[in-house]
C-alpha positions in Angstrom: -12.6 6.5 -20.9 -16.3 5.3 -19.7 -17.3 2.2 -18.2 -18.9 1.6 -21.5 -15.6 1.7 -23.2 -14.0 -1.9 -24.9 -10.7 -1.6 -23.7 -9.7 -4.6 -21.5 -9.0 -4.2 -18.1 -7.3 -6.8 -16.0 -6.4 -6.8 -11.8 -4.0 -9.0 -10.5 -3.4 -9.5 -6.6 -6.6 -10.0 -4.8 -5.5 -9.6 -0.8 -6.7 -7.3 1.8 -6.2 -4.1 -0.6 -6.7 -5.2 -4.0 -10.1 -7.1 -3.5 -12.0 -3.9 -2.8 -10.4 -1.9 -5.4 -11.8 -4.1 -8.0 -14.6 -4.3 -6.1 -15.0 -0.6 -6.6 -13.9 -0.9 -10.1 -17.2 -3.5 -11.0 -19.6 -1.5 -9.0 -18.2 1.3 -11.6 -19.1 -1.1 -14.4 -15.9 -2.3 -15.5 -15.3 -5.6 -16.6 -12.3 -7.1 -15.3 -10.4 -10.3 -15.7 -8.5 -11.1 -12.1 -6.1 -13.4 -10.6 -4.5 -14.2 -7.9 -2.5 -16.9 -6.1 -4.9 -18.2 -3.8 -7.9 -19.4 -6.6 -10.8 -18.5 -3.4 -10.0 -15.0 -3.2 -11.6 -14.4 -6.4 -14.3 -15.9 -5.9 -16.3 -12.6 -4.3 -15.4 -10.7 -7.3 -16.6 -13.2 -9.9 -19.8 -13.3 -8.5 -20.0 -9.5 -9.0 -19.2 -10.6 -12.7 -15.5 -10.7 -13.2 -13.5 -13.5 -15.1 -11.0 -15.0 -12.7 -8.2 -16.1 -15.5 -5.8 -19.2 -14.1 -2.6 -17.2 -14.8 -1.7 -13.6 -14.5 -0.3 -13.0 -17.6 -4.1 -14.3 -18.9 -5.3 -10.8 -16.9 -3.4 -8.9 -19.8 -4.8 -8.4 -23.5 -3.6 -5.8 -26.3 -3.6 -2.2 -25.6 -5.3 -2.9 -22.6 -5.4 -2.0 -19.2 -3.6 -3.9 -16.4 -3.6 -3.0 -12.6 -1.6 -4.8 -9.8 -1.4 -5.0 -6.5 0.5 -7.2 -4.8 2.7 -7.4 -1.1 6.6 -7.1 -2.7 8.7 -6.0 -5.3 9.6 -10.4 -5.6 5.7 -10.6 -6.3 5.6 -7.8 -8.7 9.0 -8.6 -10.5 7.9 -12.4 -10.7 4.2 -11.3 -12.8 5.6 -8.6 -14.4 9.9 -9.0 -15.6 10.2 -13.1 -15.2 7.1 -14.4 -17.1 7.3 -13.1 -20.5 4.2 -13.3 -21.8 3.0 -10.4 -19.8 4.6 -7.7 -21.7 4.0 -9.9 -24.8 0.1 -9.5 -24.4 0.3 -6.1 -22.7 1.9 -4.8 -26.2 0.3 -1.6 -26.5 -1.0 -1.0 -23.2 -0.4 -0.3 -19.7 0.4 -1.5 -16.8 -0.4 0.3 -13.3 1.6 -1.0 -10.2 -0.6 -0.2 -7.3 2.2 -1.3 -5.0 4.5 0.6 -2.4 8.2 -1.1 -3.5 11.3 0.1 -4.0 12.4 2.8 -6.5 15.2 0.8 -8.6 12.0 -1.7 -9.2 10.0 1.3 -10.5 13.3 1.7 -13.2 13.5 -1.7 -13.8 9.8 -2.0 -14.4 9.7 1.2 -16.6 12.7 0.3 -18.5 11.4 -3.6 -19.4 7.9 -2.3 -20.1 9.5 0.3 -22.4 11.4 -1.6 -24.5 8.3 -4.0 -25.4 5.7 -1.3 -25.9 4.2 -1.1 -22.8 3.2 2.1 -20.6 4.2 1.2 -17.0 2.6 3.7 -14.5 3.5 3.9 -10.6 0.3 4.7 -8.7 0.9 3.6 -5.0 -2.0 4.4 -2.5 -2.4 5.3 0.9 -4.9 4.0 2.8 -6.1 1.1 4.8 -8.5 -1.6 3.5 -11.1 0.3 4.7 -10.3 3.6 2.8 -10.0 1.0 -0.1 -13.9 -0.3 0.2 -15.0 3.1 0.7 -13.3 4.3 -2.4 -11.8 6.9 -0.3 -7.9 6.1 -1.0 -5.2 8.7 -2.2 -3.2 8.3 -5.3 0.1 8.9 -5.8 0.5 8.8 -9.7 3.9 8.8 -11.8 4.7 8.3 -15.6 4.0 9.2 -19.4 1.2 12.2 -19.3 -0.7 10.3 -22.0 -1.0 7.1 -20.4 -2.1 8.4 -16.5 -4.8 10.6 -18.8 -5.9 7.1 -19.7 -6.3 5.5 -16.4 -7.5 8.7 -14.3 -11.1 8.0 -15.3 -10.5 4.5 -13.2 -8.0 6.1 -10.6 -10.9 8.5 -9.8 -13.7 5.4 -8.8 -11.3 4.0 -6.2 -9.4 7.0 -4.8 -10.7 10.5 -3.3 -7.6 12.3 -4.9 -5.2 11.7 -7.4 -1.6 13.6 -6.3 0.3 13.9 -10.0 4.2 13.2 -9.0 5.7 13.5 -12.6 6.8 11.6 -15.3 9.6 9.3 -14.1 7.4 6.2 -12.4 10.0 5.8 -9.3 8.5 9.4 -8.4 6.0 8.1 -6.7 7.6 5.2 -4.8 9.6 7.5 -3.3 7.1 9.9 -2.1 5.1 6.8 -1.2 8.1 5.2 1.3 8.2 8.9 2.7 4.6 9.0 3.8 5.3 5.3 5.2 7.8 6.8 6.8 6.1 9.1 8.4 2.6 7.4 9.5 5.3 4.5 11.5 7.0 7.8 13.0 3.6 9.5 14.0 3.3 5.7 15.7 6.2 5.7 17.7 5.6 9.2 19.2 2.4 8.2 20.0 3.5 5.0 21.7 5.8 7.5 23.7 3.3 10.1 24.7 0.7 7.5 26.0 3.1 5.6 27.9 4.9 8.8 29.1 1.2 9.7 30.6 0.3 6.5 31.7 2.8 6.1 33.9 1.8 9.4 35.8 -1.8 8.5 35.9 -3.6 9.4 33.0 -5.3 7.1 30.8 -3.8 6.5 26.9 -7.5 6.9 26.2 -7.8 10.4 27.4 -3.9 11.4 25.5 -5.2 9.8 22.5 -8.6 11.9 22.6 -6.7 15.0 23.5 -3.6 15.3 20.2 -6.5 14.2 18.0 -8.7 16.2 18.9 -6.2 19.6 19.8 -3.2 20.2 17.7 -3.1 16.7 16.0 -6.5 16.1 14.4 -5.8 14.0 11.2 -6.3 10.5 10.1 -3.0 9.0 11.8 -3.6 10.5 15.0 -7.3 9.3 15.1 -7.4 6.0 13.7 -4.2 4.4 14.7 -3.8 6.9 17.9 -7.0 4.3 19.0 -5.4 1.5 18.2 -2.0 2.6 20.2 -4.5 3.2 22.8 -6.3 0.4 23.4 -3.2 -1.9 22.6 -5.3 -3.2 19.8 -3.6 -4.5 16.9 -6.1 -7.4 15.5 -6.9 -7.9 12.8 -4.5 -6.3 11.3 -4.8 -3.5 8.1 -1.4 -3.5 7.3 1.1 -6.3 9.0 4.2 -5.8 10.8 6.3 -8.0 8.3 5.3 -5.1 5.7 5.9 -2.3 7.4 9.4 -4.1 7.7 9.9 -4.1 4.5 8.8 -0.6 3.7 10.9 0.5 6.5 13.9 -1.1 4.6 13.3 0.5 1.4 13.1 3.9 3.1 16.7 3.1 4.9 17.7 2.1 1.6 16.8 5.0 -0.4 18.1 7.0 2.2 21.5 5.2 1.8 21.1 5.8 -1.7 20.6 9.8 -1.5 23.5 9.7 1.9 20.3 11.3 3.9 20.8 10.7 7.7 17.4 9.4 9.4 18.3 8.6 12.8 14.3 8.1 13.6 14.4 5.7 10.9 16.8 3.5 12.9 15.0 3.5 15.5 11.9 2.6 14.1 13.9 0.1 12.2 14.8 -2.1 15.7 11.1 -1.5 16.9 10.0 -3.5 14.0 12.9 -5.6 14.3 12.2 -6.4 18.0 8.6 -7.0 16.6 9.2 -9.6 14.5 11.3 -11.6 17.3 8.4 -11.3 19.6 6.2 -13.1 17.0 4.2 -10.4 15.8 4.8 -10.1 12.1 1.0 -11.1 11.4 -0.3 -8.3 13.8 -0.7 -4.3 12.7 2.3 -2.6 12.2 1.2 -0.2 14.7 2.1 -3.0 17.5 5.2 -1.3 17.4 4.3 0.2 19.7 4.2 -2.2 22.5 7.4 -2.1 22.7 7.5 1.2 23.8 5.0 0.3 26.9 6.9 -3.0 27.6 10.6 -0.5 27.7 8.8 1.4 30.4 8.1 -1.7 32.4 4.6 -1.9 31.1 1.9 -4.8 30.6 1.2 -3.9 27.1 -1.1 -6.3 26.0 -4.9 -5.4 26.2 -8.3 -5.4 23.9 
């Protein structure tokens, strides 16, 4: 599939992440129909030349092409299972969930599209808004080989590299909740290690330039290992009231599968304690002022 192609392609859920995908997607030369809750949002995006549609279903059109991205599995379940007319224009086409949520969503999803002649493709990303502008995400892709053929041509102008998880969607939820997982642990050992050295003298600066620049050079431990740092969790990239609910879906599906993950309780009560302390709108890596505020800390700083 070219840009030059017919085929319609809609985006639904215009927020921090799914603005600059479709961004990317027009630069491409796409044409997109988009929606989302809050009318403004779109506004960037039509004056790049897409057509902002006043309901979601309206982003869907016959053996077409429809991507969302949107914060829950309530969000996704309410555009795509409750309103009807979303399969019903979809017939034919497909549907690519961009969203981390749960794997029994990804069954449900796949078993409702399925039934009404619809392809419904998991493709969850990691990355940060940032990532996102730059066209630089990963891609976590699960579903029918014919239909993520279809869609890679797209996948490939918003993402650096597609990672091909299989043909059941829920594939890739899973695998997405583990990497979740493990960027919030990666966090909390951070939060541990700088507070551990500041408190004999050394400045988190100096820790954070040494693991990602040593043993632990990566993307976790540069970018957020500044942000653990400096204390410096505004604006945020990804909330604290998210990573909640990630967190819960990994506990879940770790119920689920009877897999012990006594790290992931623990992270679960530092988001917990998060939220009390009013900082569900802040970076999720505000965790870990917790850990600095344990050890008898001032954590806050910019």
């Amino acid at each position: 599939m070219s840009a030059q192609d017919d085929r319609s392609i809609g985006f639904i859920g215009l927020g921090n992440m799914g603005s600059p995908i479709a961004a990317n997607l027009l630069k491409a030369g796409y044409r997109l129909r988009v929606y989302n809750r809050t009318r403004e949002k779109a506004d960037p995006l039509v004056e790049q030349g897409a057509i902002p549609v006043s309901r979601s279903c309206e982003a869907a059109a016959e053996n077409g092409i429809v991507f969302t991205m949107v914060a829950d599995d309530a969000g996704l379940e309410q555009i795509a299972l409750a309103d009807p007319a979303f399969t019903e224009r979809l017939k034919g086409g497909v549907h690519v969930s961009l969203s981390t949520i749960s794997p029994e969503t990804a069954r449900r999803l796949d078993e409702h599209h399925r039934e009404r002649g619809v392809i419904y493709l998991s493709s969850p990303v990691i990355g940060r808004p940032d990532r996102a502008a730059a066209a630089a995400l990963f891609i976590l892709l699960a579903g029918p080989s014919p239909a993520k053929t279809t869609v890679e041509p797209l996948l490939r102008r918003i993402g650096q590299r597609i990672f091909d998880l299989g043909e059941q969607p829920w594939l890739s939820n899973a695998a997405k909740l583990a990497v979740n997982f493990n960027i919030l642990a990666a966090v909390e050992c951070m939060a541990e290690s700088f507070t551990l050295a500041e408190k004999h003298g050394i400045a988190r600066e100096k820790m954070a330039e040494l693991l990602s620049e040593t043993l632990f050079g990566g993307v976790v431990y540069k970018g957020y290992g500044e942000y653990v740092a400096r204390h410096r969790y505004e604006p945020a990239g990804f909330r604290v009231k998210l990573g909640w609910k990630d967190l819960r879906l990994v506990l879940d599906l770790a119920a689920e599968g009877e897999v012990p993950m006594p790290v992931g309780s623990l992270l679960r009560d530092r988001l917990l304690a998060a939220l009390a302390k009013g900082r569900a709108d802040m970076d999720w890596s505000a965790i870990a002022l917790g850990c600095s505020e344990d050890a008898g800390l001032a954590g806050s700083r910019t």
